[in-house]
BATORLO-104164 format. One record per atom (N, C-alpha, C, O, CB): atom name; residue in three letters; x, y, z; residue number from 1. Coordinates in nm, 4 decimals. Glycine has a CB too. Layout:
N
NODE   zaro   marvo          x          y          z   bakol
NODE     CA     ALA          X          Y          Z     NUM
...
***
This chain:
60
NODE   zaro   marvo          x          y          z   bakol
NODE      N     UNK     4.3852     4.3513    -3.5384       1
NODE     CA     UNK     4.4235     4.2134    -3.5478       1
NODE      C     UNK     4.4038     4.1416    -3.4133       1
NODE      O     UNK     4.3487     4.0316    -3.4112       1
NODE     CB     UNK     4.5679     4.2027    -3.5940       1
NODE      N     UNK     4.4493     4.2039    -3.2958       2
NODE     CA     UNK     4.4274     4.1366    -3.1407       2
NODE      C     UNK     4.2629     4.1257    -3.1449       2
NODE      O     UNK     4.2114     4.0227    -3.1012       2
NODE     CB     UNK     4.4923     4.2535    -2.9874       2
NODE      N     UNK     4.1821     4.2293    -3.1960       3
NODE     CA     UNK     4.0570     4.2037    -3.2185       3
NODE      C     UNK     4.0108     4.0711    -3.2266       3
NODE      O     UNK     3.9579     3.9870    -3.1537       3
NODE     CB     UNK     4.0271     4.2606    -3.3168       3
NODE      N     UNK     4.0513     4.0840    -3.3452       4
NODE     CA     UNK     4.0514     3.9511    -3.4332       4
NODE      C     UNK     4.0802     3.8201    -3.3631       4
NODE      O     UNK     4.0086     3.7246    -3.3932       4
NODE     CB     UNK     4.1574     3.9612    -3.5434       4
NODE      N     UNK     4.1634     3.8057    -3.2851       5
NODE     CA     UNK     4.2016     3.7120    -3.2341       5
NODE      C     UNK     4.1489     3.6585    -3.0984       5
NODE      O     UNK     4.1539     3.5441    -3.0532       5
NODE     CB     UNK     4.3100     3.7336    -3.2378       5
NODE      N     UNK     4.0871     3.7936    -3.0358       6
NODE     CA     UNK     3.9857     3.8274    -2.9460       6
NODE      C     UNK     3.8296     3.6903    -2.9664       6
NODE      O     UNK     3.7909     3.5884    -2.9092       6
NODE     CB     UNK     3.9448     4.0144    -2.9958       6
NODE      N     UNK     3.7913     3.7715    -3.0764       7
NODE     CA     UNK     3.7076     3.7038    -3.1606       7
NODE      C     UNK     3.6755     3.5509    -3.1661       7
NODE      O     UNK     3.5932     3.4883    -3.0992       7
NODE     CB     UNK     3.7502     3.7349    -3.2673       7
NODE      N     UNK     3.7973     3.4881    -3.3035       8
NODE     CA     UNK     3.8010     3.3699    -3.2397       8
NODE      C     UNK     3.8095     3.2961    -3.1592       8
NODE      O     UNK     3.7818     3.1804    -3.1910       8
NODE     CB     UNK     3.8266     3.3413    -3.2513       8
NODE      N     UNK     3.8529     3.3238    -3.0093       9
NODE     CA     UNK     3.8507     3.3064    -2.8682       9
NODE      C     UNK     3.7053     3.2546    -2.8494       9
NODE      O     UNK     3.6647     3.1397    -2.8316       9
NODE     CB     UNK     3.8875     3.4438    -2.7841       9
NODE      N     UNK     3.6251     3.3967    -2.8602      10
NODE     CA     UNK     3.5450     3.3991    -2.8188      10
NODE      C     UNK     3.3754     3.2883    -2.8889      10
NODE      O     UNK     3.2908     3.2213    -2.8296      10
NODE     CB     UNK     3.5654     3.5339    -2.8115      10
NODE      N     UNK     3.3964     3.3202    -3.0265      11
NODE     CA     UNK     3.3403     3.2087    -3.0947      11
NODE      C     UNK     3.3775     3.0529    -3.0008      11
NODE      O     UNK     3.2998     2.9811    -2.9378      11
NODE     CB     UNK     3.4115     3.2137    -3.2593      11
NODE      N     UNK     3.5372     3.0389    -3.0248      12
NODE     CA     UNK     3.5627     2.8599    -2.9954      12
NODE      C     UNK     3.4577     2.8702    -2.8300      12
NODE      O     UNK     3.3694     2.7857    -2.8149      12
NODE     CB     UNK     3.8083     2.7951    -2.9601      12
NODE      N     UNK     3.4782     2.9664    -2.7316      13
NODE     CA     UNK     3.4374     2.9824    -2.5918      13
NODE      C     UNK     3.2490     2.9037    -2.6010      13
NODE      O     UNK     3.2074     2.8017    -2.5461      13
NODE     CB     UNK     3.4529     3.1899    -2.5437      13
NODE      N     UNK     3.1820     2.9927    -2.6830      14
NODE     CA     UNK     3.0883     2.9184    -2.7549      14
NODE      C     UNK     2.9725     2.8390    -2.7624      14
NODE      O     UNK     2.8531     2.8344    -2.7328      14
NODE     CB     UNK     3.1276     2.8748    -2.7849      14
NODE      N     UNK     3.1171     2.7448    -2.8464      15
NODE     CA     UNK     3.0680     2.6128    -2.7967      15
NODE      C     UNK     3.1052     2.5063    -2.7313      15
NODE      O     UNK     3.2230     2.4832    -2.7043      15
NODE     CB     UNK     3.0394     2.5658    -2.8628      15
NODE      N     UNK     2.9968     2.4226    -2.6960      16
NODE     CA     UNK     2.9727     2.3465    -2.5507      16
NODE      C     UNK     3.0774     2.2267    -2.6041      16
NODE      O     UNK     3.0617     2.1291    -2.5307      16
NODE     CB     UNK     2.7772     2.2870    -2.5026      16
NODE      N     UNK     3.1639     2.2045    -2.6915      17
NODE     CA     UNK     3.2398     2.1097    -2.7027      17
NODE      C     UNK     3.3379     2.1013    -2.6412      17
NODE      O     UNK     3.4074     2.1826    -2.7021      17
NODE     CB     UNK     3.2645     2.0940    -2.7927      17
NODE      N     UNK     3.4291     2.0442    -2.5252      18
NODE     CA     UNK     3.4850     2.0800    -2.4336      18
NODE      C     UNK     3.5989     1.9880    -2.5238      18
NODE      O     UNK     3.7065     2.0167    -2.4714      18
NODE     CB     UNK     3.4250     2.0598    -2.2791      18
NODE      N     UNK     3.6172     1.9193    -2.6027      19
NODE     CA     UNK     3.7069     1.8609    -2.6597      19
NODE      C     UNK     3.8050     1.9848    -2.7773      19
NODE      O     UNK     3.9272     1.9869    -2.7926      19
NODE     CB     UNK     3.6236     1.7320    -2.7267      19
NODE      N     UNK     3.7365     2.0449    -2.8216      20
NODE     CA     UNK     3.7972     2.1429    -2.8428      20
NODE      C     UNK     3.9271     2.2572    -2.7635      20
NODE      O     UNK     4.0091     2.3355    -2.8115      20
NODE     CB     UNK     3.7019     2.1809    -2.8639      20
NODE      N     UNK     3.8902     2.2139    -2.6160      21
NODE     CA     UNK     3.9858     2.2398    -2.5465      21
NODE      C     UNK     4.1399     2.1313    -2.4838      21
NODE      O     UNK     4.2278     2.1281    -2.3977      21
NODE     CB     UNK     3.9035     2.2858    -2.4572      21
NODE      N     UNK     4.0874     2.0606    -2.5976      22
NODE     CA     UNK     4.1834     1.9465    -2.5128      22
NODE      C     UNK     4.3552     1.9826    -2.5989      22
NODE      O     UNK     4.3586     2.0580    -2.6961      22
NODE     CB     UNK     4.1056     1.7291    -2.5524      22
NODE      N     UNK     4.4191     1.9495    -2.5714      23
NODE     CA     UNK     4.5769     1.9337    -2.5737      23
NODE      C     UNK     4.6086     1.8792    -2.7043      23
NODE      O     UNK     4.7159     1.9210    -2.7477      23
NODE     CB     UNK     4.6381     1.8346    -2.4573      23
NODE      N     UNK     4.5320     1.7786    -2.7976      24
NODE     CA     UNK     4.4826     1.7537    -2.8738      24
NODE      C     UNK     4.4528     1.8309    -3.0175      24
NODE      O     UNK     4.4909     1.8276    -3.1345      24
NODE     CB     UNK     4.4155     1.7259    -2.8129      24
NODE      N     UNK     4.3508     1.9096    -2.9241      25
NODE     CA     UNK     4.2461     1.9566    -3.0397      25
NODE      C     UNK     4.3789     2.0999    -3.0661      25
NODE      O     UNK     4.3580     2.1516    -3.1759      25
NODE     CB     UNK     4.0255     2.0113    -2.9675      25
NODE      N     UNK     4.4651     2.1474    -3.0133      26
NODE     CA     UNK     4.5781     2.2441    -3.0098      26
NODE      C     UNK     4.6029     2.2114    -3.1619      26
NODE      O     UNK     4.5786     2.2961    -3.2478      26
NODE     CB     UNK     4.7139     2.2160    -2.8901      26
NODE      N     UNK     4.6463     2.1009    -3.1894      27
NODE     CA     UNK     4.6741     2.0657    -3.3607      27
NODE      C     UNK     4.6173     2.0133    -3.4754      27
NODE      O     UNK     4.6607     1.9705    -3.5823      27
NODE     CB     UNK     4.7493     1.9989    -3.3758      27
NODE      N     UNK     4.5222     2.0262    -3.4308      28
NODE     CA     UNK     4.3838     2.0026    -3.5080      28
NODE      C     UNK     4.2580     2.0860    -3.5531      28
NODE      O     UNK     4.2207     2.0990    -3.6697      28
NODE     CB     UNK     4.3296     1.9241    -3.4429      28
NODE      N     UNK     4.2016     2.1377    -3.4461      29
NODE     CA     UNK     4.1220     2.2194    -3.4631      29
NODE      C     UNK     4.1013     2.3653    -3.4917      29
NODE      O     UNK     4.1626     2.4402    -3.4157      29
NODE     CB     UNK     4.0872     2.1981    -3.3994      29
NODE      N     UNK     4.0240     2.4253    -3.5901      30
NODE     CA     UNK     4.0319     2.5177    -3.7094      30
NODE      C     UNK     4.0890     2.6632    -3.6121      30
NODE      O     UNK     4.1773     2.7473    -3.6286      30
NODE     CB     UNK     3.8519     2.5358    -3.8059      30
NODE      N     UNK     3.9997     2.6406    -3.5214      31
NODE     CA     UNK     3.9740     2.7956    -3.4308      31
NODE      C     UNK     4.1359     2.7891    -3.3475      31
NODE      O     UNK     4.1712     2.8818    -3.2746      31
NODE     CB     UNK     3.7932     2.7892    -3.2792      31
NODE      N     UNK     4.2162     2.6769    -3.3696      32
NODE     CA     UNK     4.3393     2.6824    -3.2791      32
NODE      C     UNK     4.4484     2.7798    -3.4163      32
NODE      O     UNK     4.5144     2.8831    -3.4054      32
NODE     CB     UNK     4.4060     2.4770    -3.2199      32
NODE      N     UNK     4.4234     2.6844    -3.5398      33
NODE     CA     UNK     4.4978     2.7083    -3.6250      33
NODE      C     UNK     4.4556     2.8958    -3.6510      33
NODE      O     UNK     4.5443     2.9805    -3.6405      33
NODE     CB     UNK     4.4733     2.5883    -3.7464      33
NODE      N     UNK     4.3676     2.9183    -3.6714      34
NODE     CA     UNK     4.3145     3.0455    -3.7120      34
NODE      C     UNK     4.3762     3.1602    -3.5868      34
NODE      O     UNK     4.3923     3.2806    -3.6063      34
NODE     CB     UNK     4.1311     3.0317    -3.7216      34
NODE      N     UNK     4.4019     3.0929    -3.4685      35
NODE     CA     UNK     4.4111     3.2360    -3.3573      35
NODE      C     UNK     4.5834     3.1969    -3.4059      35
NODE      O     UNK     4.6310     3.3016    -3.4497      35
NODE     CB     UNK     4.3383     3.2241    -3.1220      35
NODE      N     UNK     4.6537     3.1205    -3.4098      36
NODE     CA     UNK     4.8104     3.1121    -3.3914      36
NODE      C     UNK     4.8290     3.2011    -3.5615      36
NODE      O     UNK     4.9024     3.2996    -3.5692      36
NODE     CB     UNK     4.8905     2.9018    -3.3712      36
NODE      N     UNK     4.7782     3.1661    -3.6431      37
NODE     CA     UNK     4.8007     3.2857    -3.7702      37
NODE      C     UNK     4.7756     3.3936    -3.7554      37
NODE      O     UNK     4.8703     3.4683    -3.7797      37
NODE     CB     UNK     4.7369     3.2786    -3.8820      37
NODE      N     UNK     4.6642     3.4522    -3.7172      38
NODE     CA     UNK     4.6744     3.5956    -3.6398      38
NODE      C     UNK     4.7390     3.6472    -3.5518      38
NODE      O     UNK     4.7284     3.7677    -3.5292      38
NODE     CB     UNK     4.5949     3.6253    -3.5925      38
NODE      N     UNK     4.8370     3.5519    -3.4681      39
NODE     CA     UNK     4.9121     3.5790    -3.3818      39
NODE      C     UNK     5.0533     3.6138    -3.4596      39
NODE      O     UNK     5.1183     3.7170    -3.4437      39
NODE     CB     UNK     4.9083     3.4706    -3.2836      39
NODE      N     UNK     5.0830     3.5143    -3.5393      40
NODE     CA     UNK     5.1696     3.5000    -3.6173      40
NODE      C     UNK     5.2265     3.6581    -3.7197      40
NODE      O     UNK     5.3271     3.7183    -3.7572      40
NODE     CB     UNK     5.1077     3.3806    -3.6906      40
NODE      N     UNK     5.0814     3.6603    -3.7241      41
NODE     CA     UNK     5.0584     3.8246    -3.8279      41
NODE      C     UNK     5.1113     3.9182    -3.7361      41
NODE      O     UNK     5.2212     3.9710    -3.7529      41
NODE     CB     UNK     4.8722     3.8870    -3.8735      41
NODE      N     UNK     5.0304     3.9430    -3.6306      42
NODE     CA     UNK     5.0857     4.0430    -3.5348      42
NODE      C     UNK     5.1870     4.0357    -3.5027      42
NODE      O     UNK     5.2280     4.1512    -3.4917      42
NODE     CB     UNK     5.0396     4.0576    -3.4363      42
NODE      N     UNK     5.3002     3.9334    -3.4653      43
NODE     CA     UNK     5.4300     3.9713    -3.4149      43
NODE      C     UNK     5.5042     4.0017    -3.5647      43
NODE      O     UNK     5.6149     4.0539    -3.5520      43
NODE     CB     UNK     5.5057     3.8413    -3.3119      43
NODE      N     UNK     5.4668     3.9808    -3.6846      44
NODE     CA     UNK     5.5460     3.9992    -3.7817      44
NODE      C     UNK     5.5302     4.1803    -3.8082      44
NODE      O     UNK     5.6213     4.2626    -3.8162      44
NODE     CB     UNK     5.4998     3.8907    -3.9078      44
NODE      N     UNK     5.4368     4.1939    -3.8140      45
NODE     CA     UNK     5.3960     4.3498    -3.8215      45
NODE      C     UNK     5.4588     4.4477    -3.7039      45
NODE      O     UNK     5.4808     4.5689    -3.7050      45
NODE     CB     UNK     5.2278     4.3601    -3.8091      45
NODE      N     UNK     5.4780     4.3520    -3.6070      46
NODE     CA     UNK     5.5574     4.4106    -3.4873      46
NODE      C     UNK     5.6962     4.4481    -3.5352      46
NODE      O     UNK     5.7611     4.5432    -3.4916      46
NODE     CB     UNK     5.5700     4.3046    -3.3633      46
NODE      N     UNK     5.7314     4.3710    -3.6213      47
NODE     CA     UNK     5.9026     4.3660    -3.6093      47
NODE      C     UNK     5.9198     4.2037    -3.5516      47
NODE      O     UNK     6.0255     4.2223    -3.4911      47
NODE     CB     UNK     5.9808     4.5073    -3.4723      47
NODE      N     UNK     5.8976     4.0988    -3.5350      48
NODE     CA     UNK     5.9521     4.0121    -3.3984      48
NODE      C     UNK     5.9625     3.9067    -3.5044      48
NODE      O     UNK     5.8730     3.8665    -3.5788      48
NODE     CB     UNK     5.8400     3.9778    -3.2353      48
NODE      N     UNK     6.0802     3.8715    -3.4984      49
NODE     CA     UNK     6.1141     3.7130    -3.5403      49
NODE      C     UNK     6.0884     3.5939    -3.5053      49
NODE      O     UNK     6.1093     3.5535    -3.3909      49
NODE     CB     UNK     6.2087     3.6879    -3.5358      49
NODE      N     UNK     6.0269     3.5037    -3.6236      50
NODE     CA     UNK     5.9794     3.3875    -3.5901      50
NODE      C     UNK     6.0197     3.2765    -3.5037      50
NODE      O     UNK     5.9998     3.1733    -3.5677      50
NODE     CB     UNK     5.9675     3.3497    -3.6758      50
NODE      N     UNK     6.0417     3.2641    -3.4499      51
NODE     CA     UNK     6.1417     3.1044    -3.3864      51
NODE      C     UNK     6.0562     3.0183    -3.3617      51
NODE      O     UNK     5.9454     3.0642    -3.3892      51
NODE     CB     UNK     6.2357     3.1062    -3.2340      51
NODE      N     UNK     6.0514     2.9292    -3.3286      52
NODE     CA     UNK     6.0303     2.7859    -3.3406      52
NODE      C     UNK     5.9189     2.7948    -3.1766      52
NODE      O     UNK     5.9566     2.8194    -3.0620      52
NODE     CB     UNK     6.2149     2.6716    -3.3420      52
NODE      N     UNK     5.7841     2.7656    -3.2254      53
NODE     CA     UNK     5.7473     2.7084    -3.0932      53
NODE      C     UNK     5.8048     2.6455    -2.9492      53
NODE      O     UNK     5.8909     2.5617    -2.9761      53
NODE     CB     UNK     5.6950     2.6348    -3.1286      53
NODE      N     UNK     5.7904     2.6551    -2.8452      54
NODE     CA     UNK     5.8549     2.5871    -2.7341      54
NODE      C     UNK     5.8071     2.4924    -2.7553      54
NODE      O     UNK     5.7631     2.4669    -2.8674      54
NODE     CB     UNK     5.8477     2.6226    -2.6050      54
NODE      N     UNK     5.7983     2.3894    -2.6301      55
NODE     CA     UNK     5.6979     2.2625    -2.6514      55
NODE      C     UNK     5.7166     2.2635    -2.5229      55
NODE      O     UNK     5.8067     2.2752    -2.4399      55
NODE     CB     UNK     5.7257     2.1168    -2.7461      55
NODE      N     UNK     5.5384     2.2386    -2.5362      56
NODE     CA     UNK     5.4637     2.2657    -2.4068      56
NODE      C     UNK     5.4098     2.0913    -2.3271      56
NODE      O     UNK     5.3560     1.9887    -2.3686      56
NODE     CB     UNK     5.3064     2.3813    -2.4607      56
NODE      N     UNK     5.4630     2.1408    -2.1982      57
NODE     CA     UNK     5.4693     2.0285    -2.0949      57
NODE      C     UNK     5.3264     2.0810    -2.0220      57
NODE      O     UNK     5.2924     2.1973    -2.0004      57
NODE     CB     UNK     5.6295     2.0249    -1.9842      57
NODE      N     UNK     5.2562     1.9591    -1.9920      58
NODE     CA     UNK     5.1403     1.9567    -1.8903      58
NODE      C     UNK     5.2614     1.8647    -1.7449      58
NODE      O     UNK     5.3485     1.7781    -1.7376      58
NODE     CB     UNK     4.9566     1.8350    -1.9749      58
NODE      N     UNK     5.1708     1.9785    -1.6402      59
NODE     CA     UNK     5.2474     1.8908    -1.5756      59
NODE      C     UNK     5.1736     1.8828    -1.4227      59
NODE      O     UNK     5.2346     1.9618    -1.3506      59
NODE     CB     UNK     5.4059     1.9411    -1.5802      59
NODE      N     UNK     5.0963     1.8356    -1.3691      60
NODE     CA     UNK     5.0143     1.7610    -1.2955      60
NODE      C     UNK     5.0183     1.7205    -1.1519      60
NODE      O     UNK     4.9292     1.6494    -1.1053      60
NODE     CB     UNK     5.0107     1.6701    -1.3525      60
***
């Protein structure tokens, strides 16, 4: 599964769309949604309980 998640990394890495990396594209874009469900999988298979995202500060 970390494979896996490896993977999509590496696909989004890619391509030359640099908007895909934006702060933005975090809740939008397919390859964001696809690595946080595989992530999601793995801590469940772990044993580890879900809780609630933090919320993430840029800070400059």
């Amino acid at each position: 599964m970390l494979r896996m998640i490896d993977e999509v990394f590496s696909e989004m890495s890619q391509v030359t769309d640099v908007d895909r990396w934006s702060r933005e594209a975090l809740a939008t874009d397919a390859g964001w949604g696809r690595a946080r469900q595989l992530a999601r999988e793995v801590l469940t298979a772990e044993g580890e309980e879900m809780f609630p995202l933090p919320g993430i500060r840029l800070v400059r």
